[in-house]
C-alpha positions in Angstrom: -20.5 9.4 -0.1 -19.2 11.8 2.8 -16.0 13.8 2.7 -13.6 11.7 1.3 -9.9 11.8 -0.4 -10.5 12.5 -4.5 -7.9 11.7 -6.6 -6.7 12.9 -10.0 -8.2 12.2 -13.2 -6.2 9.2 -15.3 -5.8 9.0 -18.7 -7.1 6.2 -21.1 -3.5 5.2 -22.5 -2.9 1.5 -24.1 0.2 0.3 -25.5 0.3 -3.7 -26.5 2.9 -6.4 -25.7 4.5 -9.2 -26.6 6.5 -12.3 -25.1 9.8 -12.2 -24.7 12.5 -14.1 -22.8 12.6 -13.0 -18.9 14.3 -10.5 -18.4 15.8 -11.8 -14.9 18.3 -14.2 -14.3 18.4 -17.1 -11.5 21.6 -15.9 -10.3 19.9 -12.6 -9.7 17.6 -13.8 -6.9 18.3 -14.1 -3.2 19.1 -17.6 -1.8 15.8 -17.2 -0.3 13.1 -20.5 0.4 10.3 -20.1 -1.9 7.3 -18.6 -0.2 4.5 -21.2 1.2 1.2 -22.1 -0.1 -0.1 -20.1 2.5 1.9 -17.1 2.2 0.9 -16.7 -1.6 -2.6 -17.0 -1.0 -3.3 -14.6 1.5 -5.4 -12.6 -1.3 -8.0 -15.3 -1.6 -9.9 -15.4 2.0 -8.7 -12.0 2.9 -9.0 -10.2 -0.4 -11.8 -12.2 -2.1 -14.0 -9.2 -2.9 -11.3 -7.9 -5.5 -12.1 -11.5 -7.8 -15.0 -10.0 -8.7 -16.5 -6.6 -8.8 -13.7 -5.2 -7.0 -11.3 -6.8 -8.7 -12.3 -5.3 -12.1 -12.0 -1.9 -10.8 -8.4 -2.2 -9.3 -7.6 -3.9 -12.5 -9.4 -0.7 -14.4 -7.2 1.6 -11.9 -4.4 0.6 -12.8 -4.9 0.4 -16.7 -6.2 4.2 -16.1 -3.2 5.5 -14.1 -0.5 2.9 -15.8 -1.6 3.0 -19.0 -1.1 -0.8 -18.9 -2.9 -3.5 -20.8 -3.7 -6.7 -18.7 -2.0 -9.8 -20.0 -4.1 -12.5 -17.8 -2.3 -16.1 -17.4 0.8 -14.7 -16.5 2.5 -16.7 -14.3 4.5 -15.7 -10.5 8.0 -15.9 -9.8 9.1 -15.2 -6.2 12.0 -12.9 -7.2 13.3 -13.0 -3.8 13.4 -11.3 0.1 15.3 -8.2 -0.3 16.8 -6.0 2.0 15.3 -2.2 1.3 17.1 -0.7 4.3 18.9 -0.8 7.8 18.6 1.3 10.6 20.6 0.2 13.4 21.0 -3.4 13.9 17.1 -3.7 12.2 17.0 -5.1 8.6 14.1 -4.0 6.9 12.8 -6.8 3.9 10.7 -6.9 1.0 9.3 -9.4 -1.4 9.6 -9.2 -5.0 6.9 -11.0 -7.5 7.9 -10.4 -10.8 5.6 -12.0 -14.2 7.1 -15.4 -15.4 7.7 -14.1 -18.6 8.6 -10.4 -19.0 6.3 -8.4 -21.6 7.7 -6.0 -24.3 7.5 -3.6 -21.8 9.1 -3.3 -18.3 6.3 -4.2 -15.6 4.5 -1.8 -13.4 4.9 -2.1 -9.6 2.2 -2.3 -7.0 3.6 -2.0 -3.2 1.2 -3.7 -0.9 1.6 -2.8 2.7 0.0 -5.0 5.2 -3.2 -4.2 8.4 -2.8 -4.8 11.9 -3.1 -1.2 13.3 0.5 -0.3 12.8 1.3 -2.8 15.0 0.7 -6.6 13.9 0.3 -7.9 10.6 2.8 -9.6 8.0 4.8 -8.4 4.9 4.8 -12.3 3.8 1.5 -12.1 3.1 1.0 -10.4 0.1 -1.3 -10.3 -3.1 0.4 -11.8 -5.4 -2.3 -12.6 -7.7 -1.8 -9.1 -9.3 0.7 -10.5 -11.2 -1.2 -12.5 -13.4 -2.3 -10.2 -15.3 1.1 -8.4 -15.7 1.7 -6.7 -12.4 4.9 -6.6 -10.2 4.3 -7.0 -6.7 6.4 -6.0 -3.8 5.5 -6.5 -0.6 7.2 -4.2 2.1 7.8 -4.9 5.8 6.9 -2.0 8.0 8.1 -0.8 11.5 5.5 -1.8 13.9 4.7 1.1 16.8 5.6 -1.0 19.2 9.2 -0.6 18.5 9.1 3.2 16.8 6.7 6.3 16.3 5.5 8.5 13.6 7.0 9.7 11.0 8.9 5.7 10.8 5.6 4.2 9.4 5.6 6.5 6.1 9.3 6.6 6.0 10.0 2.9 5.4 7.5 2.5 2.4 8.7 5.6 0.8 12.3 4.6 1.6 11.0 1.0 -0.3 10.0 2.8 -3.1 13.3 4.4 -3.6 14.7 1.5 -3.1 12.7 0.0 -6.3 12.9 2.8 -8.3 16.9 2.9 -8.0 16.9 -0.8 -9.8 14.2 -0.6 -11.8 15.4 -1.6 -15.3 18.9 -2.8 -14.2 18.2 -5.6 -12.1 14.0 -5.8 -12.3 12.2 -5.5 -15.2 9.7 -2.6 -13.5 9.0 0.4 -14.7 10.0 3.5 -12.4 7.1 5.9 -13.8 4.5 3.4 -13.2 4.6 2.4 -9.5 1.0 2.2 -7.5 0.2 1.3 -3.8 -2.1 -1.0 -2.5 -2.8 -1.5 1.3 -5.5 -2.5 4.0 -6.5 -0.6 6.9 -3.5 0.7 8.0 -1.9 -0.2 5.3 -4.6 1.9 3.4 -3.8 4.9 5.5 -0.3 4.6 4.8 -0.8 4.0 0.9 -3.2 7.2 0.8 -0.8 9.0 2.3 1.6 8.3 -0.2 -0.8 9.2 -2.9 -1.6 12.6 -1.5 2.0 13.7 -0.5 3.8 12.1 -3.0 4.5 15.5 -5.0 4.9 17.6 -2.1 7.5 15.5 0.6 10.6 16.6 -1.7 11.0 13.0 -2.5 10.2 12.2 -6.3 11.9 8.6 -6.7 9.1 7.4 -3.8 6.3 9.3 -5.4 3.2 6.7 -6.6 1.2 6.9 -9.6 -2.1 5.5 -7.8 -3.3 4.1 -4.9 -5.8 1.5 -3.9 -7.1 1.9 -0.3 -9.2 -0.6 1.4 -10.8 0.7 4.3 -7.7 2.8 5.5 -8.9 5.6 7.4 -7.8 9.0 5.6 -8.1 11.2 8.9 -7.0 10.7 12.2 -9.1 13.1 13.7 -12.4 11.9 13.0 -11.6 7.9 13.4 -13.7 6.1 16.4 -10.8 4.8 18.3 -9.5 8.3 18.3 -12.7 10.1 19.8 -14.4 10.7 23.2 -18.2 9.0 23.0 -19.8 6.4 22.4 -18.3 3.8 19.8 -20.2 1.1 18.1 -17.3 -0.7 17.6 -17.0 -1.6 21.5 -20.6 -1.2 22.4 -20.0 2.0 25.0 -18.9 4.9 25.7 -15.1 5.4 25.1 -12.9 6.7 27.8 -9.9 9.1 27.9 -8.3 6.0 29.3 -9.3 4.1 25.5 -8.3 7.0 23.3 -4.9 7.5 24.9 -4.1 3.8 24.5 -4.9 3.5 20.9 -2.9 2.4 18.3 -3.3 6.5 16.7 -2.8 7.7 19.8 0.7 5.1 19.9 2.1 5.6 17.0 1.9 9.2 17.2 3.2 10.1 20.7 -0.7 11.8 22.2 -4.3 11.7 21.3 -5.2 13.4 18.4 -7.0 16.3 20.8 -3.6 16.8 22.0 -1.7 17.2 18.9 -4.3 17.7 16.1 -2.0 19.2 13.8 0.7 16.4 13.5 -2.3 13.9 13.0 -3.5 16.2 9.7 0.2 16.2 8.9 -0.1 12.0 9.0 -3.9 12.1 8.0 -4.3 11.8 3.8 -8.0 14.0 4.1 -5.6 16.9 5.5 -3.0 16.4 2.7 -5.5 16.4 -0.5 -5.2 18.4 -3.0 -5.1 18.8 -7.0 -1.5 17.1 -7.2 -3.2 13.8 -5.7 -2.8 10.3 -8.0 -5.8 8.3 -9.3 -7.0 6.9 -6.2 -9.4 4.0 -5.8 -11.4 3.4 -2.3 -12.8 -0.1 -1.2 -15.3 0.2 2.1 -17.3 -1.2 4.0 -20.6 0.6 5.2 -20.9 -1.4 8.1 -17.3 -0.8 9.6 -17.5 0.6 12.9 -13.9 1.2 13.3 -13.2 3.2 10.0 -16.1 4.9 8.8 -16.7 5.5 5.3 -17.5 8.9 5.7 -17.6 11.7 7.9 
């Protein structure tokens, strides 16, 4: 498998549910337009692997870790676009699924952040399906590095997650000791992150009880785009030029060879330890640009 991130061992813990009225009212939810066909399907061409095998074992992570049963059918309610924080003139939004019909218990809460290399990708894109089988969903918009550094790109999911946590109960039926994180690519280095600091950054109401990351890479150092030499993923030998324009390289002010111990600090690999959550890794052996071991 290579040197990889472990996380903690979960516990096997079931509790049952039971219908009840929802546990949200209309007048709670933004005056927001209900999200588009294609902004609620995002999982299915993008995510399709998680249907099946994949799917059962993020749904078995999160039983683990939440000690959660699954109620399948359930269905979505766009709870609204939030506002989780402003810095400046720059509103920062999130999107809220909550279950149709809330369960004996509060919900737990998955935060998905979005790919793009820190620098593209949409928060309105999320994987709602989770939900189905009992799940709360939020959906966080991120700062890209085109308009602000490091440590901004782990601050504004954990700020999210405060956010959450503050109103869990009150004004969403979540429940604050059961929040995961689920993210691709970068968003799977950020959610890592999460899960490997989470106990340690002084901040417990954005700490995460697991993490799901698809082929985020979990150290800085040893990722391709970051490295003199010959890269597969462009077909040739990578310059100084290349590694001092990439998106690492970008969002953290240098190349890694200049500043190796800020990108451990922002590298999960660096920040493992015993205190880590249950973590769940989804990879590809043939990805060029993240490998799956090193």
């Amino acid at each position: 498998m290579g040197r990889h991130v472990l996380g903690a061992t979960a516990q096997h813990v079931f509790s049952g549910s039971a219908p009840a009225a929802p546990a949200y009212a209309a007048g709670q939810r933004d005056n927001q337009p209900e999200p588009s066909h294609a902004d609620v399907v995002y999982a299915k061409p993008i995510l399709c692997c998680l249907t099946n095998l994949h799917g059962r074992r993020l749904k078995l992570l999160f039983i683990l870790a939440f000690g959660h049963t699954l109620v399948p059918d359930q269905q979505t309610v766009f709870c609204g676009r939030r506002r989780y924080k402003t810095v400046g003139e720059r509103e920062l939004r999130l999107d809220l699924y909550l279950p149709a019909v809330a369960s004996a218990e509060p919900a737990p809460l998955v935060m998905w952040l979005h790919g793009g290399g820190w620098r593209n990708g949409s928060y309105k894109n999320a994987p709602s399906w989770l939900v189905q089988y009992g799940i709360a969903v939020a959906s966080v918009e991120q700062r890209p590095i085109t308009e602000i550094g490091w440590p901004a790109q782990i601050e504004d999911p954990r700020d999210a997650l405060a956010f959450l946590r503050a109103r869990a109960g009150a004004a969403y039926p979540i429940d604050p000791a059961r929040f995961g994180a689920f993210g691709g690519s970068s968003g799977g280095h950020l959610v890592a992150l999460l899960g490997t600091t989470s106990s340690k950054h002084g901040r417990p109401e954005s700490a995460v009880q697991a993490v799901c990351d698809m082929f985020g890479p979990t150290d800085l150092l040893s990722m391709p785009p970051n490295k003199l030499g010959y890269g597969r993923d462009i077909g040739r030998e990578r310059t100084l030029e290349d590694i001092s324009t990439s998106n690492g390289a970008v969002m953290l002010g240098a190349t890694v060879r200049d500043i190796p111990e800020r990108a451990k600090e922002a590298s999960a690999f660096w920040q493992a330890d015993g205190s880590a959550c249950p973590f769940l890794f989804l990879h590809g052996d043939e990805d060029f640009g993240v490998r799956p071991s090193f």
